[in-house]
Structure formats: C-alpha cells, structure tokens
N, C-alpha and C positions, 0 to 999 in steps of 0.2 A: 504494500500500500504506500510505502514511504515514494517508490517511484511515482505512483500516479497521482499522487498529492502535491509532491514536490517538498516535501519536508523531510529533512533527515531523520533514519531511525531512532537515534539518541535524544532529539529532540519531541517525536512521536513517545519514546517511552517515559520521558518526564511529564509530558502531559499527561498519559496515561495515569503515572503514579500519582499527580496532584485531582485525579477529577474524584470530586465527593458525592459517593452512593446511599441513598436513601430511601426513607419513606416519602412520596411527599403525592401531595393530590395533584391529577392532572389539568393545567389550567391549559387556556385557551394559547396562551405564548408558549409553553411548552410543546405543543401541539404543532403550532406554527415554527420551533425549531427542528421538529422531529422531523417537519418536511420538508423542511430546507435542506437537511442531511438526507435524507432518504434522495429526493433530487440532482443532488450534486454525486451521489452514491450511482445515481441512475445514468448521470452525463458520462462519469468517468466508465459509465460499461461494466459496473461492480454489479450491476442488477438489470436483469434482462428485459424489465419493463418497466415502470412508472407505477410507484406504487400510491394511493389516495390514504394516508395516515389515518383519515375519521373515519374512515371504512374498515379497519384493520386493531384499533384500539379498543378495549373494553369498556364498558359505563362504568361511572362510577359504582355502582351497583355489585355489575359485576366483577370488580376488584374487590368491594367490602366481602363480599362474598368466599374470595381465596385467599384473604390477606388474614395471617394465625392473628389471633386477638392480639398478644403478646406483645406485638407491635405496633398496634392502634390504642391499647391503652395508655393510659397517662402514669409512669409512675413518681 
C-alpha cells in the first residue's frame, strides 16, 4: 500500500501505531470519512467497485444489539 499511496512504510506504521480504537457512536462525519477512504481505496484499484458506506453500515440498533454490555456501560 505504501506504493500506491505514496507514503513510506515507516511512516505508514507510525501512523498506524498513533491511531486511537474505540467505542464511539457512529455520526454523520464519520460516515462521510468512511467514504472518503473507501473512495480513494476505490480510485487506487484496492477495490473492485464503489462501494455506498450507508448501504453497508449497521443502525444504530443494530450495533447496541452486538456490542457486550461491558463496554457500553458506565463504570
């Protein structure tokens, strides 16, 4: 991927190591980054077609639904 980005590996894996995974609800900006990436994912030919993000996402629903309590509660 470092080739068709145009960023070097070392630099790819710092990023890597600083991006922060969580819980978080899925908002409307999220959403619109998610297809920005999936887009650009799409230009460079990493994905075979165009994929629609609000087509493919869960409701919120159906996330409370799979998500262990454990992590939605408050402690």
């Amino acid at each position: 991927m470092s080739k068709e980005v145009g960023i070097d590996v070392n630099t790819l894996e710092k990023v890597h190591t600083r991006l922060d995974y969580g819980l978080l609800p899925i908002t409307n900006e999220i959403v619109a980054k998610q297809q920005q990436i999936a887009d650009m994912y799409y230009d460079l030919k990493l994905l075979p077609k165009k994929i629609d993000i609000k087509e493919v996402i869960l409701s919120p629903e159906e996330y409370a639904k799979i998500t262990p309590q454990q992590l939605t509660s408050k402690q």
